[in-house]
N, C-alpha and C positions, 0 to 999 in steps of 0.2 A: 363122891358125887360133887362135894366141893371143888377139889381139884378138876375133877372134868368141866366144871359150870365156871372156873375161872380159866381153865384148859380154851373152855370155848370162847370164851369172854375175849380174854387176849386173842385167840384167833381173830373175832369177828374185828375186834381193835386192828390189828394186824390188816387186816383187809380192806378196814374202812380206811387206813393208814397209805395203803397200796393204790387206792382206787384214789383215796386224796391227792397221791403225788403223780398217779395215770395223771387226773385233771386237771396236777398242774405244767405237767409235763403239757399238756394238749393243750392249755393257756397259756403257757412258755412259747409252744412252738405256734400258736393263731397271731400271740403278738408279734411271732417276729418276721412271722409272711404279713401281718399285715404291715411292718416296718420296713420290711422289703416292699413290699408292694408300693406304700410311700415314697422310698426313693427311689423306686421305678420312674414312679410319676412325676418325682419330683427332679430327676434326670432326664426324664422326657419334655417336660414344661423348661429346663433349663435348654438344653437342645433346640428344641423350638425357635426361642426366645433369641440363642445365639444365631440359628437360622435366619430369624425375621433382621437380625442386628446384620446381619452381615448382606445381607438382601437389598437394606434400604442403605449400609454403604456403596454397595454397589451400585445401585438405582444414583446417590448421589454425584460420585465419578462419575456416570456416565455423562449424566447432567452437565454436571460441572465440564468434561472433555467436550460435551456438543455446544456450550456455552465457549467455550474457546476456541471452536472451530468456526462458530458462529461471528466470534469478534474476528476473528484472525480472516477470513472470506470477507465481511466488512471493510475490514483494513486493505484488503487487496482491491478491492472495488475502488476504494478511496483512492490510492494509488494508482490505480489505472487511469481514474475517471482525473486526476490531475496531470498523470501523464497525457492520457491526450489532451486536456486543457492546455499545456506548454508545448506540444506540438503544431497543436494550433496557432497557436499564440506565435511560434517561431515560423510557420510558414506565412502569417501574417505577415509578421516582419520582413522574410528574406521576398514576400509579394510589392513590400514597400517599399523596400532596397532596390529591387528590380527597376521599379515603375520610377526609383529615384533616379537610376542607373542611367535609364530610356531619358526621362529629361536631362540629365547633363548632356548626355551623349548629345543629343538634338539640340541643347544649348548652346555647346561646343562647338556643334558642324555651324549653328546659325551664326554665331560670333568669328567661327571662319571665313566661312561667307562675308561678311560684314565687312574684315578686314582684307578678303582678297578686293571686295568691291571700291574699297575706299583707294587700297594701292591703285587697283583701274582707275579709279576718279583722279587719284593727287596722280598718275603717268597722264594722264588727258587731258589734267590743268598743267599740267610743266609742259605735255605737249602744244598746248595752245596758246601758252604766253611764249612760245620759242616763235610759235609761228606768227606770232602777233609783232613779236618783238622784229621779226625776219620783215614784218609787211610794211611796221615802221621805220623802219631802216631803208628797207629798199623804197618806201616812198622820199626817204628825204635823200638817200645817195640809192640808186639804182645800183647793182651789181655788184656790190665794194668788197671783197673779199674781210675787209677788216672787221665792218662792220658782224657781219655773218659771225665773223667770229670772237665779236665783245656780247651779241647776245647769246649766243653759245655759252661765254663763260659767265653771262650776268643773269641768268635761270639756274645755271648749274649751283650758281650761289646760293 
């Protein structure tokens, strides 16, 4: 009866033995889905994370490239808007040259003028002292061929 009453003894040992390491087999394996389950989550919150990091790099490229396109269109405006300022600028000028062009030109023909007039004048004073010179001559010797021709050479002087 002893034997059987330590027979069953150690059995129930035995079992309580079994069922203790069932328990901790199923606490072995709770902790380690819950440690999986952890770096689930904790792979998932990383992901995320690298997600949102790579998102608002992108967000800031973009930025940044529409801030460069924004300067660089700026800078082209500036460019143009000073190209046509020296377009301007240069047809001002060649309008000044022009109009400068027009008064010499009209200077020039007037001072031509000027000078063919004056030639008429100094021809129609050498004409008039020849013939002045002809009148005094023939008043003091009528006809004289010499005469004629000392005032001939004394205008031409």
């Amino acid at each position: 009866a002893e034997r059987a009453s330590r027979r069953a003894h150690a059995q129930a040992e035995e079992e309580e033995a079994k069922k203790d390491a069932t328990l901790a087999q199923l606490e072995a394996a709770r902790k380690l889905e819950a440690a999986q389950t952890e770096l689930k989550e904790k792979a998932r919150r990383q992901a995320e994370e690298s997600r949102q990091r790579a998102e608002a790099a992108a967000e800031a490229r973009r930025a940044l490239e529409q801030e460069k396109r924004r300067h660089a269109e700026a800078e082209q405006r500036q460019a143009e808007q000073r190209a046509s300022q020296a377009r301007a600028e240069r047809e001002a000028l060649e309008a000044q040259l022009a109009a400068a062009k027009t008064r010499a030109e009209e200077e020039r023909a007037e001072a031509e003028e000027a000078l063919h007039s004056a030639a008429l004048a100094r021809r129609e004073e050498v004409r008039q002292r020849r013939e002045l010179a002809l009148l005094k001559a023939a008043v003091r010797k009528p006809s004289d061929e010499a005469v004629l021709r000392r005032a001939g050479s004394t205008n031409a002087g």
